[in-house]
N, CA, C and O atoms as a printed pandas DataFrame, in Angstrom:
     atom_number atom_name residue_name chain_id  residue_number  x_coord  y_coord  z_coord
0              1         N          UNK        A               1   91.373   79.109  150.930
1              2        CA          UNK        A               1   92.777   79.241  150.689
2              3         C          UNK        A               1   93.085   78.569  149.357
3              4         O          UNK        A               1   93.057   77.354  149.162
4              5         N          UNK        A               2   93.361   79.443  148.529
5              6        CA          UNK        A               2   94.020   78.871  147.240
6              7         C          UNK        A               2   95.507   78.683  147.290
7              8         O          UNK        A               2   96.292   79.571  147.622
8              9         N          UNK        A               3   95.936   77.099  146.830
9             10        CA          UNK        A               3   97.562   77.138  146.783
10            11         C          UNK        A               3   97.959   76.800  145.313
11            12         O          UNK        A               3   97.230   76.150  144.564
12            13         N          UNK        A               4   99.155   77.289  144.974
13            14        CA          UNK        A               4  100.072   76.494  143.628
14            15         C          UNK        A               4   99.386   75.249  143.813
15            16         O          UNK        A               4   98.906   74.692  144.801
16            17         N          UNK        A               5   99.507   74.830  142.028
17            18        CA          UNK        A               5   99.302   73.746  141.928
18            19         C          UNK        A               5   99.809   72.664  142.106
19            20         O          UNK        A               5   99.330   71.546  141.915
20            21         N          UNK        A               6  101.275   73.109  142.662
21            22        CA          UNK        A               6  102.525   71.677  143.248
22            23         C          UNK        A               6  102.172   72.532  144.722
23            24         O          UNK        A               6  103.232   72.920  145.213
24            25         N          UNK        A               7  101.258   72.834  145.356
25            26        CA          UNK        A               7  101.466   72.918  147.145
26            27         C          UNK        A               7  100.058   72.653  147.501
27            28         O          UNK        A               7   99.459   73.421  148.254
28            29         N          UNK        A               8   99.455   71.523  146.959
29            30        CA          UNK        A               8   97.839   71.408  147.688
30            31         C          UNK        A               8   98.119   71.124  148.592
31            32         O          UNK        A               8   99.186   70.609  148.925
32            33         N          UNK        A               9   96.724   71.543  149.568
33            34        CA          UNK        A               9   96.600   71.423  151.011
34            35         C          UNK        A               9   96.515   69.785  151.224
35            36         O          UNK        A               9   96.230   68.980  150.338
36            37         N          UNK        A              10   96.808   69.494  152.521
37            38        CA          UNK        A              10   96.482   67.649  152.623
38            39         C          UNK        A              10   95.288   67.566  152.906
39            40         O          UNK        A              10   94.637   68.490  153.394
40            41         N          UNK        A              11   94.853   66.444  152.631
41            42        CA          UNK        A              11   92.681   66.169  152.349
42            43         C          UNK        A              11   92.775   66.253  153.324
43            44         O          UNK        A              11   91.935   67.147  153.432
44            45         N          UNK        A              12   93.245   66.030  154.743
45            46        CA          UNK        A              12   92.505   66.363  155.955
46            47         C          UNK        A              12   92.312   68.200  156.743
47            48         O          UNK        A              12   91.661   68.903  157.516
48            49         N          UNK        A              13   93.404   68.145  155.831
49            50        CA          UNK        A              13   93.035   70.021  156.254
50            51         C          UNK        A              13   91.642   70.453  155.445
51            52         O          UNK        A              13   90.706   70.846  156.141
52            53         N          UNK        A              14   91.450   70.384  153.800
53            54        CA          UNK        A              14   90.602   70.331  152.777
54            55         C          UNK        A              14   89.295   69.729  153.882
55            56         O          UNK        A              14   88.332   70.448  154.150
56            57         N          UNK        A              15   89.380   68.958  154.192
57            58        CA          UNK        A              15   87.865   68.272  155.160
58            59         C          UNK        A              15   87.378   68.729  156.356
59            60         O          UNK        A              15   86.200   68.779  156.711
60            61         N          UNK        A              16   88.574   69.132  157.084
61            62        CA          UNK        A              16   88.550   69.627  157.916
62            63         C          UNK        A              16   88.275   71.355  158.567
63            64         O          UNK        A              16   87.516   71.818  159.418
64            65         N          UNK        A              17   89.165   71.851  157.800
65            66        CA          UNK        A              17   89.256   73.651  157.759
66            67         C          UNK        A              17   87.659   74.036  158.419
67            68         O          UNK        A              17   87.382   74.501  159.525
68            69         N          UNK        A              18   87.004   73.754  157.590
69            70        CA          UNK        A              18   85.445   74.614  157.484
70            71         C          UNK        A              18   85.167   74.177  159.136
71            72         O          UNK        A              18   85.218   75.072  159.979
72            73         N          UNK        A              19   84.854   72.678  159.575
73            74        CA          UNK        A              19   84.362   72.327  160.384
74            75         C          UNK        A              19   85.278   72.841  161.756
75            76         O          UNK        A              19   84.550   73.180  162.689
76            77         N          UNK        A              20   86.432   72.929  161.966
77            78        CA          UNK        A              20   87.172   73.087  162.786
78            79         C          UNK        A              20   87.416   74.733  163.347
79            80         O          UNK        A              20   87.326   75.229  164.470
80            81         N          UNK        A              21   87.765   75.306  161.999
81            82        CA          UNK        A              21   87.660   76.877  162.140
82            83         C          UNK        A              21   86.673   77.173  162.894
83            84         O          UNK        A              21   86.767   77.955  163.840
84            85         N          UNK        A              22   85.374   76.437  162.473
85            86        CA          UNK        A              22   83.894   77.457  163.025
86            87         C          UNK        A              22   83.714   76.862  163.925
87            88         O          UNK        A              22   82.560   76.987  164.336
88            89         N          UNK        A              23   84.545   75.986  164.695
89            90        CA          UNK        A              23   84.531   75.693  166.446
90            91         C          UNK        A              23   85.238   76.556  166.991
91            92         O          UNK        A              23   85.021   77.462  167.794
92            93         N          UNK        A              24   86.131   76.164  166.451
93            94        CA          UNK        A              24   87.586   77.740  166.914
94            95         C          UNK        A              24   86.274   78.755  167.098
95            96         O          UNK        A              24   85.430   78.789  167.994
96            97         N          UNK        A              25   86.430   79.555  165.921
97            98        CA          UNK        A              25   86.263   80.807  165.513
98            99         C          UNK        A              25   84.962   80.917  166.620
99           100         O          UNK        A              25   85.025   82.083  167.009
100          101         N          UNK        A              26   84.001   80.363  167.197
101          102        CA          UNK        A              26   82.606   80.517  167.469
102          103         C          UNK        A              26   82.881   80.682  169.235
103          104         O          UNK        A              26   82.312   81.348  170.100
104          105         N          UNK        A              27   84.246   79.554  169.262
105          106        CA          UNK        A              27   84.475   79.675  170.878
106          107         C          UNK        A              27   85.368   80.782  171.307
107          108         O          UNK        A              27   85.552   81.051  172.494
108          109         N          UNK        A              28   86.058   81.579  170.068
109          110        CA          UNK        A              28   86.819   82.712  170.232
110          111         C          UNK        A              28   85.302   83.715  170.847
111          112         O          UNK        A              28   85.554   84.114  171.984
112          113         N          UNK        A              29   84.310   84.035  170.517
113          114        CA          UNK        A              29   83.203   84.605  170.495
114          115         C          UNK        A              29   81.869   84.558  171.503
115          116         O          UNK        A              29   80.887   85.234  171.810
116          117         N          UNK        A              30   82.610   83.114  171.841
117          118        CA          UNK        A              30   82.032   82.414  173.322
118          119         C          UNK        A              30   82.206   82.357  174.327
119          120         O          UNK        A              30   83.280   81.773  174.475
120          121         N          UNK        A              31   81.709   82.671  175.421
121          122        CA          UNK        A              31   82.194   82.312  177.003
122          123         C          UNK        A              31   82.789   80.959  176.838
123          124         O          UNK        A              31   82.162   79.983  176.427
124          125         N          UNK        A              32   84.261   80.967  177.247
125          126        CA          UNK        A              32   84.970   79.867  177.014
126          127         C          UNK        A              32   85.102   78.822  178.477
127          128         O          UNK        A              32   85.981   79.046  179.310
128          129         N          UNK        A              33   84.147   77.727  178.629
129          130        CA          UNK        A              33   84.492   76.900  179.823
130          131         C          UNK        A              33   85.666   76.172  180.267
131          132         O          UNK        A              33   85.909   75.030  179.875
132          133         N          UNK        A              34   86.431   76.847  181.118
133          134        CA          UNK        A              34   88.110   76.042  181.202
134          135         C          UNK        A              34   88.286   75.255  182.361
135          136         O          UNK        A              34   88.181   75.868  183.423
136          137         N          UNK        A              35   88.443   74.473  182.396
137          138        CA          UNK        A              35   88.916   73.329  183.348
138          139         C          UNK        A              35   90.302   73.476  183.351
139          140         O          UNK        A              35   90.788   74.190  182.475
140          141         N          UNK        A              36   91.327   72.724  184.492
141          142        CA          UNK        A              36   92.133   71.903  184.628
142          143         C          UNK        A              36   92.278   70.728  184.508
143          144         O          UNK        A              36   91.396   69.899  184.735
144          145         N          UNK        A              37   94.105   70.332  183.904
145          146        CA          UNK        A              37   94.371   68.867  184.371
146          147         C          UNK        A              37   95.184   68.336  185.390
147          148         O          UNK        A              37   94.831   67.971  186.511
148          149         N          UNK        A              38   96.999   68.323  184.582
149          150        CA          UNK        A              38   97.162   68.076  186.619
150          151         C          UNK        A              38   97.864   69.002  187.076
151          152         O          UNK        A              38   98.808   68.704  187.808
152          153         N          UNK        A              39   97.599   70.321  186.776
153          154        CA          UNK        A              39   97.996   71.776  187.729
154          155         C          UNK        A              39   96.907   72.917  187.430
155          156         O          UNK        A              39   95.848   72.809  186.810
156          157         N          UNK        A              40   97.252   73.606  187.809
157          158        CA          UNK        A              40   96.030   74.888  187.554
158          159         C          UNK        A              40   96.715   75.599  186.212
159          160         O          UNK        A              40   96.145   76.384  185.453
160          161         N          UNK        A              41   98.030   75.141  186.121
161          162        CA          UNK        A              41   98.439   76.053  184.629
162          163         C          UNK        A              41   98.612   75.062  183.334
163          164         O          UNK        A              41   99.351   75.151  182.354
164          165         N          UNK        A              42   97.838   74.284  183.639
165          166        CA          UNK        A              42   96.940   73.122  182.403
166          167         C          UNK        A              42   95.997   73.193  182.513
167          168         O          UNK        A              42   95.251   72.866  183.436
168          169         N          UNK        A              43   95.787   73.775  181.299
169          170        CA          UNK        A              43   94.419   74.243  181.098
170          171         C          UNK        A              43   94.116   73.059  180.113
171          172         O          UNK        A              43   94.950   72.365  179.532
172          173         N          UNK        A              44   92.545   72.961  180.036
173          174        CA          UNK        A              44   91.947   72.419  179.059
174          175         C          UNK        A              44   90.458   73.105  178.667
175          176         O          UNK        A              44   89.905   73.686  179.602
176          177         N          UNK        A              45   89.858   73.095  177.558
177          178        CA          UNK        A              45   88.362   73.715  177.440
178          179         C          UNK        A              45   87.771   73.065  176.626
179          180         O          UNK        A              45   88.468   72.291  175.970
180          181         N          UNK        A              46   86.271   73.105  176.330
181          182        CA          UNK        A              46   85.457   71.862  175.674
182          183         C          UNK        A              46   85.742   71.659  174.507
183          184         O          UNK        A              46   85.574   70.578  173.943
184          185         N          UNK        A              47   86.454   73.200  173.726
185          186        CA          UNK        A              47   86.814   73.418  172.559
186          187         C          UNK        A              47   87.968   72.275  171.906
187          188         O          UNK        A              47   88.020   71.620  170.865
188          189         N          UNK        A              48   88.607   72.382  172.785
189          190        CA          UNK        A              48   90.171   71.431  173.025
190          191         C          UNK        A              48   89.299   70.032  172.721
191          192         O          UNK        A              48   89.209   69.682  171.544
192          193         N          UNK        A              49   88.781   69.383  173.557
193          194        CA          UNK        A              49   88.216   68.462  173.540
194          195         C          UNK        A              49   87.492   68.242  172.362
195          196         O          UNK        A              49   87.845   67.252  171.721
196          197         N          UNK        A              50   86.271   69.129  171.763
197          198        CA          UNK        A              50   85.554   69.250  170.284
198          199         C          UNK        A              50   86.303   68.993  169.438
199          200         O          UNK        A              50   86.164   67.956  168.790
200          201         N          UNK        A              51   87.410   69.951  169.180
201          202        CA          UNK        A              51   88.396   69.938  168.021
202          203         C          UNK        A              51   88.736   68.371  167.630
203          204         O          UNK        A              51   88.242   67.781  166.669
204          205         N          UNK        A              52   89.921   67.676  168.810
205          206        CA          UNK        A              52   89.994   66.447  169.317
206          207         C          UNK        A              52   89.165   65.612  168.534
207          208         O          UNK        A              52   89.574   64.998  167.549
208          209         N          UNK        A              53   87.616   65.569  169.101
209          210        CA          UNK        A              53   86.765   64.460  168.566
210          211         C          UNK        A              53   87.240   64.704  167.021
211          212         O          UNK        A              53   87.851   63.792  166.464
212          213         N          UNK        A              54   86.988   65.840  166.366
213          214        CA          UNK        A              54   86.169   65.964  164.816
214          215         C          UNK        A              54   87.814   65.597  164.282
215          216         O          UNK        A              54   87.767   64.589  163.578
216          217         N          UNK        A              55   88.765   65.954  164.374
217          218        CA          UNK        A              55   90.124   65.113  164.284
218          219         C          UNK        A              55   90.209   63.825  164.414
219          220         O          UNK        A              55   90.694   63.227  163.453
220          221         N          UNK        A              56   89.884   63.221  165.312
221          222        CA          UNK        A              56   89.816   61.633  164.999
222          223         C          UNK        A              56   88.983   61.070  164.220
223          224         O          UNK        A              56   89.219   60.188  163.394
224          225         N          UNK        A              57   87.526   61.803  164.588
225          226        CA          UNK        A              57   86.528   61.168  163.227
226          227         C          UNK        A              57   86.957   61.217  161.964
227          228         O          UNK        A              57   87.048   60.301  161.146
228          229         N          UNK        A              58   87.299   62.725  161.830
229          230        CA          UNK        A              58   87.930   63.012  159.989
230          231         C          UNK        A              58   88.641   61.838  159.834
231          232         O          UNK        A              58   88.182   60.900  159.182
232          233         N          UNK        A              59   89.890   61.797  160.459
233          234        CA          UNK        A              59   91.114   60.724  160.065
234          235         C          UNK        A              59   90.402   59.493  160.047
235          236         O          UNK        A              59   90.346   58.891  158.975
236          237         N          UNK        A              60   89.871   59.037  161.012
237          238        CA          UNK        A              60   89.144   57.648  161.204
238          239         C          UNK        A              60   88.143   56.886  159.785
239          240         O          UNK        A              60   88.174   55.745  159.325
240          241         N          UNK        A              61   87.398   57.971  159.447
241          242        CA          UNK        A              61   86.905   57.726  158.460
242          243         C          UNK        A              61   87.541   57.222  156.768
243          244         O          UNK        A              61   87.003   56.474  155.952
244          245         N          UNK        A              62   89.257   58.183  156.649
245          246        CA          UNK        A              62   89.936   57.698  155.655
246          247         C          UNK        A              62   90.718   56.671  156.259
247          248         O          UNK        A              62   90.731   55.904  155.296
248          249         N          UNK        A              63   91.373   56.091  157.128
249          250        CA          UNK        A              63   92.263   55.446  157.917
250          251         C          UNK        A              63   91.256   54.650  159.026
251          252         O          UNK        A              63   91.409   54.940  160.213
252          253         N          UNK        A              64   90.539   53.951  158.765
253          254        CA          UNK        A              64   90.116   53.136  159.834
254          255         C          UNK        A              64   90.635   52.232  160.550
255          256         O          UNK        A              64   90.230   51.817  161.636
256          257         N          UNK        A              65   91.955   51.764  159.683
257          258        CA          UNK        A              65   92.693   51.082  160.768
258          259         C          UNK        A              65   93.952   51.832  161.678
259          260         O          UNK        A              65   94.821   51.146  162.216
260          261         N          UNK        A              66   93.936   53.042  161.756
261          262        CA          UNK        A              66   94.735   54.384  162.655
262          263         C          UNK        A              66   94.491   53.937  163.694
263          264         O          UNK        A              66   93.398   53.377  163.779
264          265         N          UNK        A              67   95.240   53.971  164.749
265          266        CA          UNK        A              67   95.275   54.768  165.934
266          267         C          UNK        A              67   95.132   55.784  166.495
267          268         O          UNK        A              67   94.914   56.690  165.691
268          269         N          UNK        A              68   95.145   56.084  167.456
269          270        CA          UNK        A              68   94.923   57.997  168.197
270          271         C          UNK        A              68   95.655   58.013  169.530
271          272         O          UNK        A              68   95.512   57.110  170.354
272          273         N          UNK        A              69   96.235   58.787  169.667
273          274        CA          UNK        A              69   96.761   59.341  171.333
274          275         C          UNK        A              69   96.355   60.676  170.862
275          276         O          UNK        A              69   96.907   61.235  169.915
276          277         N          UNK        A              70   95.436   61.149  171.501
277          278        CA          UNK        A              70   94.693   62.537  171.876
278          279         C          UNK        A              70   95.553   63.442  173.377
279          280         O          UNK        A              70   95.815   63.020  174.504
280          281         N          UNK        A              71   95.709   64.325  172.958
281          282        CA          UNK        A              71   96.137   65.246  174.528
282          283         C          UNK        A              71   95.207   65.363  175.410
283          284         O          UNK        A              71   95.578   65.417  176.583
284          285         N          UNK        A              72   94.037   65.420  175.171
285          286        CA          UNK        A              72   92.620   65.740  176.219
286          287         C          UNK        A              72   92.208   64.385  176.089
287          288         O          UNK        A              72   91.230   64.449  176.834
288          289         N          UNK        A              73   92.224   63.466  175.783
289          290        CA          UNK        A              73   91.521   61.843  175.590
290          291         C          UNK        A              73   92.464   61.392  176.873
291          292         O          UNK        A              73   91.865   60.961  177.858
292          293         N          UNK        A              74   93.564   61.450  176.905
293          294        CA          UNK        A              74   94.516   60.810  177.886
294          295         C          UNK        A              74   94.918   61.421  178.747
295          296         O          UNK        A              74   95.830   60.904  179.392
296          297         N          UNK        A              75   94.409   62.854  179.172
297          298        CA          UNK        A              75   94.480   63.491  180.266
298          299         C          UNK        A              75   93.008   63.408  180.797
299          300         O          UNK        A              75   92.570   64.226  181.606
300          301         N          UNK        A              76   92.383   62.525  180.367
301          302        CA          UNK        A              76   90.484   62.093  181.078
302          303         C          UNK        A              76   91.018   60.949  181.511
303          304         O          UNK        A              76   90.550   60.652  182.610
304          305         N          UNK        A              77   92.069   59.916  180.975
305          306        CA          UNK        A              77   91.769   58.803  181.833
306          307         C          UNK        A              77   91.988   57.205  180.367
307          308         O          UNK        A              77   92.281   56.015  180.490
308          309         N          UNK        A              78   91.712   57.929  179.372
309          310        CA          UNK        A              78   91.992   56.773  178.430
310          311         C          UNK        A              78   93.232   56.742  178.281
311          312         O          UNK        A              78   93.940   57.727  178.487
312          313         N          UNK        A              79   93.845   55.167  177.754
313          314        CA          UNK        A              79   95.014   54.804  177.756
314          315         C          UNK        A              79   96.067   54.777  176.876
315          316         O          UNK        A              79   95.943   54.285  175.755
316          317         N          UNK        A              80   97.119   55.270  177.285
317          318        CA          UNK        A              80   98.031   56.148  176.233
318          319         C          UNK        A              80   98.758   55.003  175.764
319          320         O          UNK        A              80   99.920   54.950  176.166
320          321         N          UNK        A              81   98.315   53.940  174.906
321          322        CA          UNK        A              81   99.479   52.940  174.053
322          323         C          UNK        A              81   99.850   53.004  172.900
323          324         O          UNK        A              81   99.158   52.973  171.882
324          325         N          UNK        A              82  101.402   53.134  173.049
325          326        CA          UNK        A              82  101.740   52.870  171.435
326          327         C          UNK        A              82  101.854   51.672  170.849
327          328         O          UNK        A              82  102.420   50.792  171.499
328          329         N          UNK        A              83  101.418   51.403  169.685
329          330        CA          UNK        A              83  101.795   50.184  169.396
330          331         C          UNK        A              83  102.679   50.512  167.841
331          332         O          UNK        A              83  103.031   51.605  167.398
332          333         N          UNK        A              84  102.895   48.941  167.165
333          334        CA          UNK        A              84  103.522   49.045  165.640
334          335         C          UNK        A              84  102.400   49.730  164.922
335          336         O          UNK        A              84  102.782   50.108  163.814
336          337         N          UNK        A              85  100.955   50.066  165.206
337          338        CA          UNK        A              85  100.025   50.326  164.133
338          339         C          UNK        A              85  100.330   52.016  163.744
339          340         O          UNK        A              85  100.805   52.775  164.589
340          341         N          UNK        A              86  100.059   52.361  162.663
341          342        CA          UNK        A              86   99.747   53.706  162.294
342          343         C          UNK        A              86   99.338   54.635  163.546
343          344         O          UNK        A              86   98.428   54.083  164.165
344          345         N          UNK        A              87   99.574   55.410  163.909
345          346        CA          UNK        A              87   99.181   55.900  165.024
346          347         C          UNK        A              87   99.323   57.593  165.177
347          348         O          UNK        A              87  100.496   57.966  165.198
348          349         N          UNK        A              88   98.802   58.144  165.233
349          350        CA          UNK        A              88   98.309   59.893  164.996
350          351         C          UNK        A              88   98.090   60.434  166.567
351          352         O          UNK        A              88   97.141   60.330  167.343
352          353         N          UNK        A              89   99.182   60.951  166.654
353          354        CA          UNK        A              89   99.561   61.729  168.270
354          355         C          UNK        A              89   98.914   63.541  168.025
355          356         O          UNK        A              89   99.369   64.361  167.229
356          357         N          UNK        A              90   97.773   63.731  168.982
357          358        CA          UNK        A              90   96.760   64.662  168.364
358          359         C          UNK        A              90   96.760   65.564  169.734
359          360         O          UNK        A              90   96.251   65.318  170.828
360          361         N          UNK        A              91   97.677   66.943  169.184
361          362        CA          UNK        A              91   97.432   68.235  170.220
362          363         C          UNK        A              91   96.030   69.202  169.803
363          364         O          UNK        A              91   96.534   70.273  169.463
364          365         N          UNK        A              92   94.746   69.312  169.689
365          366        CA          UNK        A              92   94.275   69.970  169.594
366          367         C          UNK        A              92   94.084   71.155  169.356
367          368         O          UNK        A              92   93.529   71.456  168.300
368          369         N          UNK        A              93   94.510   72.196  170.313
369          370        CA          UNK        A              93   94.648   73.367  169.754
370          371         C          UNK        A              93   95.962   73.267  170.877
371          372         O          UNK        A              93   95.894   72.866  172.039
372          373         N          UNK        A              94   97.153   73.755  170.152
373          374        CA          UNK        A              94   98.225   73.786  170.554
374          375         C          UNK        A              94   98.497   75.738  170.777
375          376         O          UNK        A              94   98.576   76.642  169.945
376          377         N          UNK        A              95   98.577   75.729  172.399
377          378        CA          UNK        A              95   98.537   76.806  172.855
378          379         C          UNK        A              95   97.376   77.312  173.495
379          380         O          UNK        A              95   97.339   78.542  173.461
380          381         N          UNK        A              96   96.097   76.597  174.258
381          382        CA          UNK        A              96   95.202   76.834  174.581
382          383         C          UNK        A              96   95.286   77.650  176.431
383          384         O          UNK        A              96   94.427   77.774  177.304
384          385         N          UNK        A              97   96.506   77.978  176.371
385          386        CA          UNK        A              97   96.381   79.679  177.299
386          387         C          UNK        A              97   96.385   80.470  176.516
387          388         O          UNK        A              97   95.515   81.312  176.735
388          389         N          UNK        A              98   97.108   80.696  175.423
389          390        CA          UNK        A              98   96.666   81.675  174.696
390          391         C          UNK        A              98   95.211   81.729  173.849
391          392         O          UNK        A              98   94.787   82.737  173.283
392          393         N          UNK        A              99   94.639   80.607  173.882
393          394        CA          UNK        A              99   93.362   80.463  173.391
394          395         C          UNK        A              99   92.515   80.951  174.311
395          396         O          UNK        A              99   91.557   81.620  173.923
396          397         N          UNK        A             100   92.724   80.694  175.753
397          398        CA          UNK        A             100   91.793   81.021  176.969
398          399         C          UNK        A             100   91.589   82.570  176.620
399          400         O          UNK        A             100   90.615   83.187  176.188
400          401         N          UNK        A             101   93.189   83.052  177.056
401          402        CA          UNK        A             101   93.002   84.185  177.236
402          403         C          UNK        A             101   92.760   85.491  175.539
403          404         O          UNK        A             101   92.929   86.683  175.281
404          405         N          UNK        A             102   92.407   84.548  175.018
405          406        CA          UNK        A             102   92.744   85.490  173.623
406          407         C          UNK        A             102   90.974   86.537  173.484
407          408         O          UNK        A             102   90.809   87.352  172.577
């Protein structure tokens, strides 16, 4: 994706895109494993979860002192605190019934 030179992309999209797309794109192509969380019309899939990780690593790596509240991290059981720190509230793939069923 080429943009104007006053609309660059933000470095985490730039770092991210390649690695993230070709999870997407590979699990669009894949038998997709879907779980539930707390109903049968919450869905979650490993993809959700993948995405997730490589999102916190990216950020983590420029921002090591960040925080994370993950949507699939805190629907497993880890603990959802906010505090005063920097903190990055992370939907994964936002819309993953339509991801299931796509």
């Amino acid at each position: 994706m080429t943009l104007p030179f006053h609309q660059s992309a933000p470095w985490w999209q730039e770092q991210e895109d390649t690695t993230v797309q070709n999870v997407v794109r590979k699990a669009l192509h894949d038998e997709r494993k879907v779980m539930t969380k707390s109903s049968a019309v919450d869905l979650v899939t490993q993809t959700d979860q993948k995405v997730e990780q490589l999102i916190i690593q990216s950020v983590k790596e420029k921002f090591p002192e960040h925080r994370f509240i993950g949507e699939e991290s805190v629907a497993a059981g880890e603990p959802c605190i906010l505090t005063d720190d920097p903190t990055w509230i992370i939907d994964p793939i936002d819309g993953t019934t339509n991801f299931v069923h796509a």
